[in-house]
NURORO-460943 format. One record per residue (C-alpha): x, y, z; residue in three letters. Coordinates in steps of 0.2 Angstrom, whole numbers, plus 5000, padded with zeros to 4 digits. Each point is the difference from the previous one (the first is absolute). Layout:
# NURORO-460943
XYZALA
...
//
This chain:
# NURORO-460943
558454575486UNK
498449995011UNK
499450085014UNK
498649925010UNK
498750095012UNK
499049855008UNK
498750055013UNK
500450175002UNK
499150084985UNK
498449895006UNK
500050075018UNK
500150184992UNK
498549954991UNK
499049955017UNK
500349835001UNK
500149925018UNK
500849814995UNK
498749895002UNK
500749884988UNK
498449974991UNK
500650104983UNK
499649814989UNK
498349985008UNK
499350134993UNK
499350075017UNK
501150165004UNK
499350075013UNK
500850174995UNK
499449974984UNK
501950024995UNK
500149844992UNK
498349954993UNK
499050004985UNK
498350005010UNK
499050164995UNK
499650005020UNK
501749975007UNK
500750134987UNK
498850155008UNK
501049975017UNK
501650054992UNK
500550175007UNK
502150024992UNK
500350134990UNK
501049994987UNK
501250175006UNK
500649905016UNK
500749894986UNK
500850114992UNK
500850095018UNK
500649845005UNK
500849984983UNK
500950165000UNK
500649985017UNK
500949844997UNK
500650094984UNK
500650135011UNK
500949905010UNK
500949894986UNK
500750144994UNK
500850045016UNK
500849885002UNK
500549984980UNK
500750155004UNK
501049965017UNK
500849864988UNK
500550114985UNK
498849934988UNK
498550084991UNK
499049864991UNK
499649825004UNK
501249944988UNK
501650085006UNK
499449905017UNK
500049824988UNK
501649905005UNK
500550105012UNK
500549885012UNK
501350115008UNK
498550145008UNK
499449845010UNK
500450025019UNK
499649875014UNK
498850065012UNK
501250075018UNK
498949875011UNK
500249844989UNK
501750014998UNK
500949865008UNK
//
């Protein structure tokens, strides 16, 4: 299965969403091969690895509050799936 972690990692890493990531012109030197643009990058590499083991923390929570304790026992389970209260109709 797959987990996907989109912009959240980046803004961990310093990245304000300039949208310039393919242009080479990063003005956090987050995304950028340019020696210049790399010297402004501040992230560190342990607020990373915090935001990771936070969202860890929290999965297992609630792979817990649902009686399962690995990824896989979550596959198929179609029956753990609950309409939010509000979009109910």
């Amino acid at each position: 299965e797959e987990v996907a972690f989109t912009t959240a990692p980046l803004i961990t890493l310093g990245c304000i969403m300039m949208r310039k990531c393919h242009l080479n012109t990063c003005p956090v030197g987050v995304a950028t091969q340019d020696p210049e643009l790399r010297k402004k990058f501040n992230g560190q590499p342990e607020h990373l690895i915090n935001y990771l083991f936070l969202i860890a923390e929290d999965v297992r929570s609630i792979m817990s509050g649902l009686g399962c304790r690995t990824f896989n026992e979550l596959v198929g389970r179609t029956d753990l799936l609950r309409p939010k209260a509000h979009l109910k109709e």
